[in-house]
Every structure is written in C-alpha cells, then in structure tokens.
LUMDOGU-435922 format. One record per residue (C-alpha): residue in three letters; x negated, z negated, y; residue number from 1. Coordinates in steps of 0.5 Angstrom, whole numbers, plus 500, padded with zeros to 3 digits. Example, Ala and Ser with C-alpha at 12.3 -4.5 7.8 and 13.67 -1.06 7.14 Angstrom:
BEGIN
+------+-----+-----+-----+-----+
| rest |  c1 |  c3 |  c2 |  nr |
+------+-----+-----+-----+-----+
|  ALA | 475 | 484 | 491 |   1 |
|  SER | 473 | 486 | 498 |   2 |
+------+-----+-----+-----+-----+
END
This chain:
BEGIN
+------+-----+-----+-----+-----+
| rest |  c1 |  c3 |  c2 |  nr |
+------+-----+-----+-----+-----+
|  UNK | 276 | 592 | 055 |   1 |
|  UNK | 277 | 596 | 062 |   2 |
|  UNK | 272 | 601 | 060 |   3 |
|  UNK | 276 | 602 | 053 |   4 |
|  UNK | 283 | 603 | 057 |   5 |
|  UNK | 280 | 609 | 061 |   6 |
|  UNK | 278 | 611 | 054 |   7 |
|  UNK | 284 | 611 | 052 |   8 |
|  UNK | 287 | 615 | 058 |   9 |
|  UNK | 281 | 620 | 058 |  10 |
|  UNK | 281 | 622 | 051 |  11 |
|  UNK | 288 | 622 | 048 |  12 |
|  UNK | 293 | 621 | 054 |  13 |
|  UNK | 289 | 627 | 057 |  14 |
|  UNK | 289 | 624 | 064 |  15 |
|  UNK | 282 | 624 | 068 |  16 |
|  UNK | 283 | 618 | 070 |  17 |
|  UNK | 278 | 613 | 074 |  18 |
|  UNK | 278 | 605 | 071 |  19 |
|  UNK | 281 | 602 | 078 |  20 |
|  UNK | 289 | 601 | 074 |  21 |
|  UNK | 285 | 598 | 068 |  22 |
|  UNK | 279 | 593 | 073 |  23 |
|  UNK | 284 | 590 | 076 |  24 |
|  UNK | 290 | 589 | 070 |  25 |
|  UNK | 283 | 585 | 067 |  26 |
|  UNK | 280 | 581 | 073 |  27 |
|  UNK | 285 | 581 | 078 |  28 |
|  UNK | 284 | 573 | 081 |  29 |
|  UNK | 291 | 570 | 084 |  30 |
|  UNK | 291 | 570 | 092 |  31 |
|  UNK | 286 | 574 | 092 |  32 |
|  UNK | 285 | 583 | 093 |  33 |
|  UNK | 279 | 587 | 088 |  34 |
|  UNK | 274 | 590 | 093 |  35 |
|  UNK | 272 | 593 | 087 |  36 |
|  UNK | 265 | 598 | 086 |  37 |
|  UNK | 267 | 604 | 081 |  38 |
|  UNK | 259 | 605 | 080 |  39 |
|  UNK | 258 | 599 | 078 |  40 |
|  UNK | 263 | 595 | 076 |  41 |
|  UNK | 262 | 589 | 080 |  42 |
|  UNK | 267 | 586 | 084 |  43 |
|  UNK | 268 | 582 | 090 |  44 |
|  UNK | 275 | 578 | 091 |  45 |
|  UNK | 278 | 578 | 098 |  46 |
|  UNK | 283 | 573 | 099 |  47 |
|  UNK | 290 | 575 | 102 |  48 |
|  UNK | 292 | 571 | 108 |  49 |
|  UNK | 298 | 567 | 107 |  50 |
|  UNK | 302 | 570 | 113 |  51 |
|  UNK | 302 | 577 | 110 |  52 |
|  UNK | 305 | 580 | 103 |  53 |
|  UNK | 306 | 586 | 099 |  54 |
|  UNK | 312 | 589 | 098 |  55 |
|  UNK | 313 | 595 | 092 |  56 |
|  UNK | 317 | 600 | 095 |  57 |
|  UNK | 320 | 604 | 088 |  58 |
|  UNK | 323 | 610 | 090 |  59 |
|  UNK | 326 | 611 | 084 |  60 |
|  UNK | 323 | 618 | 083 |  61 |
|  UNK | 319 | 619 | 076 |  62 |
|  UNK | 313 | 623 | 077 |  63 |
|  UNK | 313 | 630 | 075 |  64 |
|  UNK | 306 | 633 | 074 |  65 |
|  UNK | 302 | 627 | 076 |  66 |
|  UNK | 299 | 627 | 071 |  67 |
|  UNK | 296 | 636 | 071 |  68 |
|  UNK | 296 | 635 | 078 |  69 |
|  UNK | 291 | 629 | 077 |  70 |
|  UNK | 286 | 633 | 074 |  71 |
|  UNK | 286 | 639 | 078 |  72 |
|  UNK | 285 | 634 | 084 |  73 |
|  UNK | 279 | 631 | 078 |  74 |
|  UNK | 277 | 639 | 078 |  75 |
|  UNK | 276 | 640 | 085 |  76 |
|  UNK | 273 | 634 | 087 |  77 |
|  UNK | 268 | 635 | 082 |  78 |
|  UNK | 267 | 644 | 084 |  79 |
|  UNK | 266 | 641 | 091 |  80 |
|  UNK | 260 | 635 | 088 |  81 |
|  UNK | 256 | 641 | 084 |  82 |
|  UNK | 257 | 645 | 091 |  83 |
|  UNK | 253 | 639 | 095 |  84 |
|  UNK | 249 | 637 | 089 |  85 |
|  UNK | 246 | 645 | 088 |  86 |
|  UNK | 243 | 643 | 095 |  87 |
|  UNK | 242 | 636 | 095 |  88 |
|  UNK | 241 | 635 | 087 |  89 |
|  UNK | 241 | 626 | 089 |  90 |
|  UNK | 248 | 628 | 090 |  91 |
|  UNK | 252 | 624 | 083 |  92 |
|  UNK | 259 | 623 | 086 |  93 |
|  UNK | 263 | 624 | 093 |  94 |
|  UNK | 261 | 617 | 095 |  95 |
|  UNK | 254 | 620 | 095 |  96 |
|  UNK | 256 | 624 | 101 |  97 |
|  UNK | 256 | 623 | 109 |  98 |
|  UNK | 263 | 626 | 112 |  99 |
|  UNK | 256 | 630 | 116 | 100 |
|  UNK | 253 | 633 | 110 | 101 |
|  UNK | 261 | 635 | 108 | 102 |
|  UNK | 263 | 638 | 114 | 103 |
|  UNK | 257 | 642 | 114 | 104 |
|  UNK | 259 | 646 | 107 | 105 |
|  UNK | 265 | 647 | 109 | 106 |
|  UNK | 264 | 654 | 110 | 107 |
|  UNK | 262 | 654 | 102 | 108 |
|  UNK | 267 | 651 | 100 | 109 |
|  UNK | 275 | 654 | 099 | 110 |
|  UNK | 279 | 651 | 103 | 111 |
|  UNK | 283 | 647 | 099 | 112 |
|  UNK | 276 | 645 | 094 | 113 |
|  UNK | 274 | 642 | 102 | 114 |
|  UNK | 281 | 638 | 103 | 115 |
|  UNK | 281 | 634 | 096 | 116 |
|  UNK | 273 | 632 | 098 | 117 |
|  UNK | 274 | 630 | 106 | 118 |
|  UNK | 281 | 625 | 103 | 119 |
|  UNK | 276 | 623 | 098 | 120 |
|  UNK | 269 | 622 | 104 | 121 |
|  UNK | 274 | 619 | 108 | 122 |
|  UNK | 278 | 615 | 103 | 123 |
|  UNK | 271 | 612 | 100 | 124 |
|  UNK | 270 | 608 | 107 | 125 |
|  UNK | 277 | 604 | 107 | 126 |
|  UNK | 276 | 599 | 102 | 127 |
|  UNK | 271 | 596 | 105 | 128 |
|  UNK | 275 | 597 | 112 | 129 |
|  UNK | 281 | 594 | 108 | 130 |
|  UNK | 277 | 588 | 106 | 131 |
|  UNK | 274 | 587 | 112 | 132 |
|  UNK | 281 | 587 | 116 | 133 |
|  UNK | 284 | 582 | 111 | 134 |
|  UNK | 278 | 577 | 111 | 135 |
|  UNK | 279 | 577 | 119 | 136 |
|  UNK | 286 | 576 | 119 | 137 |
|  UNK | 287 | 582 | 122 | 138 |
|  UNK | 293 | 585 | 121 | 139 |
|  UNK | 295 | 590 | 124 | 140 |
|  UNK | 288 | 593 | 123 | 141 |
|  UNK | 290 | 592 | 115 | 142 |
|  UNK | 295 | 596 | 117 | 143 |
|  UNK | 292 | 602 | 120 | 144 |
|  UNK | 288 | 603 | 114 | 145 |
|  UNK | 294 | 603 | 110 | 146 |
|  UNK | 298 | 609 | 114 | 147 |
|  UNK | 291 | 613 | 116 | 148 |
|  UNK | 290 | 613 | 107 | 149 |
|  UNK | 298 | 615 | 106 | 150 |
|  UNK | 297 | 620 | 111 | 151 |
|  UNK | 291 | 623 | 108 | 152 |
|  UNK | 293 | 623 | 101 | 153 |
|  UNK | 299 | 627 | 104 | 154 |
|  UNK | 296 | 632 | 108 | 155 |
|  UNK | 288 | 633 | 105 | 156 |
|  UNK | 289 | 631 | 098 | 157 |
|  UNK | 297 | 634 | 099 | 158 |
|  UNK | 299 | 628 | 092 | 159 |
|  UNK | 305 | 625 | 096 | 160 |
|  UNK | 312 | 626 | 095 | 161 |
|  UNK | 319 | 628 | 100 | 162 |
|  UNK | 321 | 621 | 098 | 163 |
|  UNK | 315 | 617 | 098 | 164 |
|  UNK | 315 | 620 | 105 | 165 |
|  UNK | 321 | 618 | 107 | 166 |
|  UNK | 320 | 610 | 104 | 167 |
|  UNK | 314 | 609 | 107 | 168 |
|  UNK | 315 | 612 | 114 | 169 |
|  UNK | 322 | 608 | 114 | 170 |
|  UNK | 317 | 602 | 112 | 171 |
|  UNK | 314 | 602 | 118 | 172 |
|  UNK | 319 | 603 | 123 | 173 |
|  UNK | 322 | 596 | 120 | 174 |
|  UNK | 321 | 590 | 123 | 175 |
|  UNK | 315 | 586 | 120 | 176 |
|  UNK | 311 | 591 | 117 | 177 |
|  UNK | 304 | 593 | 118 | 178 |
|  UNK | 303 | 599 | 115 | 179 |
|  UNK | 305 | 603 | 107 | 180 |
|  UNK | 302 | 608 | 103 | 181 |
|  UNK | 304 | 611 | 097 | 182 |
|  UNK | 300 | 608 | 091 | 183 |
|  UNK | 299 | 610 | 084 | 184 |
|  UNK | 298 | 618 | 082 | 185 |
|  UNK | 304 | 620 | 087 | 186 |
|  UNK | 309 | 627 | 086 | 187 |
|  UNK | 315 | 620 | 086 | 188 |
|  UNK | 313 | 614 | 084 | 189 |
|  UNK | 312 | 607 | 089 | 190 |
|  UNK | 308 | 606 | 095 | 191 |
|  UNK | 306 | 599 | 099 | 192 |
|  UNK | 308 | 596 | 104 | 193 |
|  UNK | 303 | 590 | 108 | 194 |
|  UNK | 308 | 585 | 111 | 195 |
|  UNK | 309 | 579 | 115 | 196 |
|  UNK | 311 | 573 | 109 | 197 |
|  UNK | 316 | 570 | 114 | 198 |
|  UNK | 320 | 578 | 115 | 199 |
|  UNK | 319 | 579 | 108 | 200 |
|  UNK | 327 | 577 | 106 | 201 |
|  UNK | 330 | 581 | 112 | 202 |
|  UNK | 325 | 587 | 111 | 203 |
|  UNK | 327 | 589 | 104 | 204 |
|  UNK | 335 | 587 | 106 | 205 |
|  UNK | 333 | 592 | 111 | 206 |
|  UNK | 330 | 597 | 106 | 207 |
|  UNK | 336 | 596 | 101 | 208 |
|  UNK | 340 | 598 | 106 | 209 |
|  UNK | 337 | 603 | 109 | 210 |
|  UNK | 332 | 607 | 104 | 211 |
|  UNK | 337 | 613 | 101 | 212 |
|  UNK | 335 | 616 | 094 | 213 |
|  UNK | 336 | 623 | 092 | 214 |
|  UNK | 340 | 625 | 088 | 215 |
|  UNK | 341 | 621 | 081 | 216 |
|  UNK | 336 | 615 | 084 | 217 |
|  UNK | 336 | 608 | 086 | 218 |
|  UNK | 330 | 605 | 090 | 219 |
|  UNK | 328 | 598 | 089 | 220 |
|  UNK | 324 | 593 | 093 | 221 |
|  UNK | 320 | 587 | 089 | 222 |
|  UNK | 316 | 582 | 094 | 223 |
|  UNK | 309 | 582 | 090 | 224 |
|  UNK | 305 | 575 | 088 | 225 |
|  UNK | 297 | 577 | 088 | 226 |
|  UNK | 297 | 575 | 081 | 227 |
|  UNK | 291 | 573 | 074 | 228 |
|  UNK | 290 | 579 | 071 | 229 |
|  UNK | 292 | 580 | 064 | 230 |
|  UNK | 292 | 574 | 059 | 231 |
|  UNK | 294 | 571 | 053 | 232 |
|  UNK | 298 | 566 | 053 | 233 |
|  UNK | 302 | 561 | 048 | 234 |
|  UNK | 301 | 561 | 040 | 235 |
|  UNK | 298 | 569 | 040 | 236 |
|  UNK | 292 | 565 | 045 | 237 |
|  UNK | 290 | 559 | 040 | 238 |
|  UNK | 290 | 564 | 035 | 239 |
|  UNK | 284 | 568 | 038 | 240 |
+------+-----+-----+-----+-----+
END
C-alpha cells in the first residue's frame, strides 16, 4: 500500500517523492519511532523514552514551491550520483557514498550539485544516530542530531524557511527542549520539537506566547502521541 502511495506521488501529483510519509502512515507501531531502510523496506521500531515528547510546531506558513523545489533538489542529488557512479559504477544511491569519496569529487561537481549530496551523505547517518540516542535514553544527544539536520538542511540543502527558522531557534531557547528540526518538504510548513514530557505544558504556553507569525498566519503548537499507522476502524473494518 506504501508503495502504491509513492506511485500516486510520483506519477500524477508529479512530485519525486521518497516512501518514508507512506511507510510510516501504514507501519507506524504506538510508542515506538521507525528506524526505516529505504533500500529494503524493512524497519526496526525504537521505542520513545516516557520522559520525552514531540511537539509539532506549525508555523502557520502553507509551503510555496515545496513541491518544484523537491524535484530540483531530486535532480541534484541524482546529477552528483551519476558523477560518483562514472567512477565508481557500484555507486546506486547517495547512501553508497563515504563523506571521503564525496569530499574527493567535489571539484567535479557544481557547488551547489555538491551541497545537495554532502546534506544527504550526512543525513544518511542520523537515523542510526537518533535510534541510538533515544534507545540510550540519551536525550541531549537526541537533540543535537535534531538541530545538526535543521542546520543542514537550512544551509547545504538550503529547504528551510525564515519562519521555520525562527520556530525552531525559539524552541531551543525554551526551557525543556532538547532540539527541533523542520520537517516535511520545507519552504513553511511545520518542524519538530524533542521535549521533556513533564515541560511539555509550559513549553507550548511558551511558544504560543511567543512565536510571532508573518503576516496573515498563526501558529500552532500540538503535543504529538506516537501513535498506530493507518487502520480501519468500526463498521468500514468488518466489512472488509
């Protein structure tokens, strides 16, 4: 059914999508985050330590071009694969690529063809990063994977925005958060924020209070529950 999604993405809403939205809306497991492997589809859940929660911080901002912008970024990564893959034809994907052998054909690429692939080298690594930290209990280190991928998809993959910008640095400085990152396709849109479940209350009285919109938005602040994936429920469920 996932794979059916992405097909509806990819072919006729037009956008060069990866499966991770469907995966998850069809495997998600409650209390638990997908360490999910894109090559094979498999999956490892990782459970979500009681003390800490997620916060969805909705800037209030619809995304503008997210979906053009995706594909260029799309186009990019894959330019930089075929560059890597002339040299070194076991080259299928970006996760097949040390941060070494990148950082050596950076003079063959365009600068910005070599941003787009060094956020996603980098990327690659912090699930497994984020798995481990969480499994650990290790909060704070949960936390600096969190802000290190905001960073990097702000700078090298360039797909944040002012007001995710300003959502998620105002999260930080809040008392009670381990780290925030934006989320989804970016340009507006929402980010996430990892925090202490008994600072959650006063953390989003905060950020209501504090978060200022542009022009003609509001934000929004939800206290997320990892939750089942997708199901039918009720009469629609005994009927199939």
């Amino acid at each position: 059914m996932a794979r059916l999604c992405q097909t509806g993405e990819n072919r006729y809403v037009g956008v060069s999508c990866g499966i991770m939205d469907q995966y998850a809306a069809a495997n998600a497991c409650a209390g638990t985050a997908l360490l999910l492997d894109c090559r094979s589809l498999s999956h490892v859940e990782v459970t979500i330590p009681a003390d800490v929660s997620f916060v969805v911080l909705d800037t209030g901002v619809r995304r503008k071009l997210a979906s053009s912008e995706y594909n260029r970024r799309r186009a990019s990564c894959e330019e930089a694969v075929a560059l890597i893959a002339a040299r070194d034809p076991g080259v299928r994907a970006l996760r097949d690529v040390a941060a070494s052998d990148l950082l050596s054909m950076e003079q063959s690429m365009e600068y910005e063809t070599y941003k787009r692939a060094q956020h996603v080298v980098e990327e690659i690594a912090r699930p497994q990063q984020m798995a481990e930290a969480l499994d650990g209990g290790d909060l704070a280190a949960a936390g600096r994977v969190m802000n290190e991928s905001h960073f990097s998809l702000r700078d090298l993959y360039e797909v944040s925005s002012s007001a995710l910008d300003e959502i998620t640095e105002l999260a930080r400085n809040t008392e009670g958060c381990c780290g925030a990152r934006m989320t989804g396709a970016g340009f507006g849109g929402c980010a996430i924020a990892l925090v202490e479940t008994s600072m959650v209350d006063s953390f989003v009285d905060h950020m209501r209070l504090s978060y200022r919109a542009p022009e003609g938005a509001t934000g929004y602040f939800h206290a997320s529950v990892p939750s089942d994936g997708a199901r039918l429920v009720g009469d629609s469920a005994r009927s199939w």
